[in-house]
Every structure is written in structure tokens, then in C-alpha cells.
C-alpha positions as CSV (number, residue, x, y, z in Angstrom):
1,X,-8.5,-106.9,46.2
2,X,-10.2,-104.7,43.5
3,X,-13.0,-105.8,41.0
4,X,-13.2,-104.6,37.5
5,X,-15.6,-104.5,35.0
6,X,-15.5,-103.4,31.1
7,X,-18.8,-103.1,29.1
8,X,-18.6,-102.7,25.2
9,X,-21.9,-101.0,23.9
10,X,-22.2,-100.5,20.0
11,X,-25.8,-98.7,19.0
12,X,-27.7,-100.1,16.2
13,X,-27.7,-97.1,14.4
14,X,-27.5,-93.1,14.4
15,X,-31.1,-92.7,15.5
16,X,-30.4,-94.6,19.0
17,X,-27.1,-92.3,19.7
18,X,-29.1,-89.7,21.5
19,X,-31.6,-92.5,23.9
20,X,-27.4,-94.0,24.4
21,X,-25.4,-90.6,25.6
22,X,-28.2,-89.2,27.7
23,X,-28.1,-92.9,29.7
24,X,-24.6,-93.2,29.4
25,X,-23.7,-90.0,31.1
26,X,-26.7,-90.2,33.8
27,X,-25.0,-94.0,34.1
28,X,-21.4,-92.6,34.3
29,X,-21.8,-89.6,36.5
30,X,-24.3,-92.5,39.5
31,X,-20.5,-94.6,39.2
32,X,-18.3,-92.0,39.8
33,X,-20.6,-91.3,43.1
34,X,-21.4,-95.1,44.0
35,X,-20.2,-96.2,47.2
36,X,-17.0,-98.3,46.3
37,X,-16.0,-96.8,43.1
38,X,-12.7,-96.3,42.5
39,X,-12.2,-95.6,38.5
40,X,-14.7,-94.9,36.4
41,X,-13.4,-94.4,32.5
42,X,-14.8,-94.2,28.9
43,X,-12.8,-94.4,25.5
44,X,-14.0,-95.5,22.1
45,X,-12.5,-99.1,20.4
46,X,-13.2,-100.1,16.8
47,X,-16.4,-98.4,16.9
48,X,-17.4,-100.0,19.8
49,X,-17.9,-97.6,23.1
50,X,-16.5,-98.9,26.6
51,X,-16.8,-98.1,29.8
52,X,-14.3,-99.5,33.1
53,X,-15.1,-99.2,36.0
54,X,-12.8,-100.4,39.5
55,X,-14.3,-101.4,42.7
56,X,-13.7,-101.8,46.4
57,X,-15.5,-104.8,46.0
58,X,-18.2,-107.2,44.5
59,X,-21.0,-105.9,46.3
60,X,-20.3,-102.4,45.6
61,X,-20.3,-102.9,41.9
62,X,-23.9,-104.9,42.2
63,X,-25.4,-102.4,43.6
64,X,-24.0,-100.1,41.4
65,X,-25.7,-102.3,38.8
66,X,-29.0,-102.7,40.4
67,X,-30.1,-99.1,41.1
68,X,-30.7,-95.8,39.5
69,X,-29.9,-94.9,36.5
70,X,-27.8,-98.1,36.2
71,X,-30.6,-99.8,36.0
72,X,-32.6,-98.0,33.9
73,X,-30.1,-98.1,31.4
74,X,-30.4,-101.5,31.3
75,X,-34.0,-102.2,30.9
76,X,-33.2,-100.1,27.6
77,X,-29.8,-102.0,26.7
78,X,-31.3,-104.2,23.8
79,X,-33.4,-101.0,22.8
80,X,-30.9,-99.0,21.8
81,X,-27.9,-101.6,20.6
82,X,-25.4,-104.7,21.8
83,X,-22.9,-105.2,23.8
84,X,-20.5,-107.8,25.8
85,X,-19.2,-107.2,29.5
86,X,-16.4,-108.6,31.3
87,X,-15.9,-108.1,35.4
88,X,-12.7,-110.3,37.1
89,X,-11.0,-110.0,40.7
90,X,-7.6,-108.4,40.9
91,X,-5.1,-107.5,43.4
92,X,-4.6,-103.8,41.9
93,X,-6.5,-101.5,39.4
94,X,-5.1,-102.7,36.2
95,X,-4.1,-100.2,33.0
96,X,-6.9,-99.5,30.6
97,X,-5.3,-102.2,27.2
98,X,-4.6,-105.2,30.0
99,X,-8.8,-105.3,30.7
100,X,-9.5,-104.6,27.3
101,X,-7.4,-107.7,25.8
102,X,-9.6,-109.4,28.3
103,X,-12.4,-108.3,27.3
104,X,-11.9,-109.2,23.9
105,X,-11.1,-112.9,25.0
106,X,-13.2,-113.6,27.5
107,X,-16.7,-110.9,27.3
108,X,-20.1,-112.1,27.5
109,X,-23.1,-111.2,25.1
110,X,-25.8,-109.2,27.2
């Protein structure tokens, strides 16, 4: 059993795209580390910017979410733009388009 998750972060204009990368790459570089990880991935959709991530495990991914510069990203999320995320248990790592249909369908406003 893996869990995934896909965020979709759009900025709210040019002027936050500097405050978004610098987090984004601290962010991306504490998941490929994390205990648990086991895919992290970034691509660009309709001007929107998404991130997936696999894990070992729901725990792993919280405290992913709950530390560093996770975290800190986060307590700047509405700061800098909007987004939607989407997390779901599976029995393998799924290919990139499959999450992202269901993250069209089914993400959340954060």
C-alpha cells in the first residue's frame, strides 16, 4: 500500500514567483529526503504548477507535511497564491495523468 498526494499551486502574480521557487525547491529537495518518500515529481498543467509525491505510508507523508520547510511553506501558501490538493491510498505508485485526472475531480481548496 502506497499513499499519494498531488498539490496544484498557481501564484497570484509575477511578483510572488520568486517567495514560490525558493519554497518550492527548499520544499521539494526536504521530500526527496523524508523518511517514507518514494517519488517526488513536478511538471506544469494549464498554468497551474504540481507537485506528486508517493509514500510508504500516511504517517510518513504527515510528517512530511508538518515539519521544515514543509511547513514553512505553508504558513505562506495564501501569501503567495491558491491551490487544491488531492492524497488517496493505492496498491502501487500510479503514472503521473491517472493522479492528475483525480485531481481534477476530486482536489480540495487549501
Amino acid at each position: 500500500m502506497v499513499y499519494v498526494s498531488m498539490t496544484g499551486f498557481r501564484p497570484s502574480g509575477v511578483m510572488q514567483l520568486p517567495a514560490f521557487w525558493f519554497r518550492t525547491v527548499q520544499s521539494f529537495t526536504q521530500a526527496q529526503r523524508a523518511p517514507g518518500n518514494l517519488l517526488t515529481a513536478a511538471a506544469m498543467r494549464a498554468g497551474v504548477y504540481h507537485t506528486m509525491t508517493a509514500w510508504s505510508d500516511l504517517v510518513s507523508m504527515r510528517r512530511f507535511v508538518a515539519s521544515g520547510a514543509h511547513l514553512r511553506a505553508m504558513k505562506n501558501f495564501r501569501k503567495l497564491g491558491s491551490g487544491r490538493v488531492f492524497g488517496y491510498a493505492c496498491d502501487e505508485i500510479p503514472d503521473w495523468d491517472s493522479v492528475y485526472q483525480l485531481w481534477q475531480l476530486h482536489g480540495r481548496e487549501v
